[in-house]
C-alpha positions in Angstrom: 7.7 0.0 12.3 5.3 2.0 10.0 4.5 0.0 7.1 2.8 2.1 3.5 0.6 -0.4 1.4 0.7 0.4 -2.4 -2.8 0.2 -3.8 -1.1 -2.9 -6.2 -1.5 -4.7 -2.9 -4.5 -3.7 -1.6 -6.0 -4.9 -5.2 -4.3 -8.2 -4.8 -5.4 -8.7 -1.5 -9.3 -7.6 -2.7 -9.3 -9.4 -6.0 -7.3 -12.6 -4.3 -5.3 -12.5 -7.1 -2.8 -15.0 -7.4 0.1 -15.5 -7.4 0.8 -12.4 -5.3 -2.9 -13.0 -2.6 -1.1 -15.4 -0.2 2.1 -13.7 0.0 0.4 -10.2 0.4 -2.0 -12.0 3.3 1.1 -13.5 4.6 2.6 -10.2 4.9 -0.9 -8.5 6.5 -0.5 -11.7 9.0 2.5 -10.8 9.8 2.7 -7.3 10.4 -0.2 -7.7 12.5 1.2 -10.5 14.8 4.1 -8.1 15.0 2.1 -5.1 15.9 3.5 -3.3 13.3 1.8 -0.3 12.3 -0.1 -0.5 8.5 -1.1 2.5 7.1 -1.7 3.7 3.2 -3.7 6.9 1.9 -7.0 7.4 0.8 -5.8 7.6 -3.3 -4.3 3.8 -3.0 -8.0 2.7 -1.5 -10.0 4.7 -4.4 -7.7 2.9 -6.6 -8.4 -0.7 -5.3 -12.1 0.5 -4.5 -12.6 1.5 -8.4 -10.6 -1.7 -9.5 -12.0 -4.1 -7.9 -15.3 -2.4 -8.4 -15.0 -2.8 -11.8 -14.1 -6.6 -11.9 -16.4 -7.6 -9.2 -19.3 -5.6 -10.1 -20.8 -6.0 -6.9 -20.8 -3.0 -4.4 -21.7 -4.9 -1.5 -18.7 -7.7 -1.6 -16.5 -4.4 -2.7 -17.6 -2.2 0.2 -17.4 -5.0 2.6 -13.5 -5.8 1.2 -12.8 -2.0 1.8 -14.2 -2.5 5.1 -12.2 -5.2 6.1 -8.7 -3.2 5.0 -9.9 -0.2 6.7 -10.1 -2.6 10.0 -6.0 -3.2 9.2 -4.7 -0.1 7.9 -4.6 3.2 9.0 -5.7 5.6 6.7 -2.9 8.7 6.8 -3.6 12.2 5.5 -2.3 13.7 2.2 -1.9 17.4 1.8 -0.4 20.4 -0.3 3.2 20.0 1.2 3.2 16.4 0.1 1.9 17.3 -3.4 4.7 20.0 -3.4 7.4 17.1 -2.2 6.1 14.6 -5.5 6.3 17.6 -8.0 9.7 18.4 -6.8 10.8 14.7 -7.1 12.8 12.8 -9.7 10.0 9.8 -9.7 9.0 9.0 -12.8 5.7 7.6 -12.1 3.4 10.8 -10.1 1.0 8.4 -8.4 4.2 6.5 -6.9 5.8 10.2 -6.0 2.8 11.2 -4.0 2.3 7.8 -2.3 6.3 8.1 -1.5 5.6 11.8 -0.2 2.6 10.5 1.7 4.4 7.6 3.4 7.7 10.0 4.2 5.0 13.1 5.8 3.8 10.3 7.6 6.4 9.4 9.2 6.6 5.4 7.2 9.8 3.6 7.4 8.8 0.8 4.9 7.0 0.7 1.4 5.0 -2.9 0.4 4.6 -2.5 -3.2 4.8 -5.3 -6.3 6.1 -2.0 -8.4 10.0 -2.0 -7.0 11.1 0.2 -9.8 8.3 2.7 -9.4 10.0 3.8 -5.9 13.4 3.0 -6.7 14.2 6.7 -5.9 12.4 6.5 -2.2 14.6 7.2 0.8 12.3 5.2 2.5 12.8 1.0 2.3 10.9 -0.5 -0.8 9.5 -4.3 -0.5 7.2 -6.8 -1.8 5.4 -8.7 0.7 7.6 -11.9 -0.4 10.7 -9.9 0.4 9.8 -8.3 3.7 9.0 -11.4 5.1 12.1 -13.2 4.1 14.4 -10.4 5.5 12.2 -10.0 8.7 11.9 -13.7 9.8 8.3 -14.5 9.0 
């Protein structure tokens, strides 16, 4: 399985905001007990870089959080042909459409986002981390 984190959860996971921290760490847990493959693109970690960033204030703490996600998630590539594949799309969000091109380039079965409705055109299978793990037995 080849899991896509939205940057919603990466900020949730970084902030430790709650209520949505423990279930989004459960999920990480998870995954990685399951060897499951986690990946998300480089926009969805500037997002949670400049976010958190900005409510932290402290580039050390922030740097060190990116460094721990980067430990847990592969980083996958975005390109033209995906940019080409989110213009063409019926998404009404952009940001979603290229994180839903990214994850289907890349080869992702699964998307782990708190913003259902954002992908609710994906072809892919849409979560939250409280959903995945009821479905898959955590």
């Amino acid at each position: 399985m080849k899991i896509f984190l939205d940057a919603n959860i990466l900020i949730d996971i970084m902030l430790e905001r709650e209520p949505f921290y423990a279930p989004a760490v459960a999920f990480i847990t998870f995954c990685i007990s399951q060897e499951y493959k986690i990946t998300t693109n480089s926009l969805c970690i500037s997002n949670a870089f400049y976010l958190s960033q900005k409510l932290i204030r402290n580039n050390k703490i922030t740097k060190n959080k990116i460094n721990t996600i980067n430990s847990i998630c592969s980083i996958i590539p975005m390109n033209q042909s995906q940019l080409n594949m989110a213009l063409e799309s019926d998404f009404i969000d952009f940001e979603d459409s290229l994180h839903n091109a990214c994850a289907i380039h890349n080869d992702c079965t699964h998307i782990i986002t708190r913003d259902k409705k954002g992908f609710k055109n994906s072809k892919l299978k849409v979560f939250t981390p409280s959903l995945f793990l009821k479905l898959y037995g955590a």
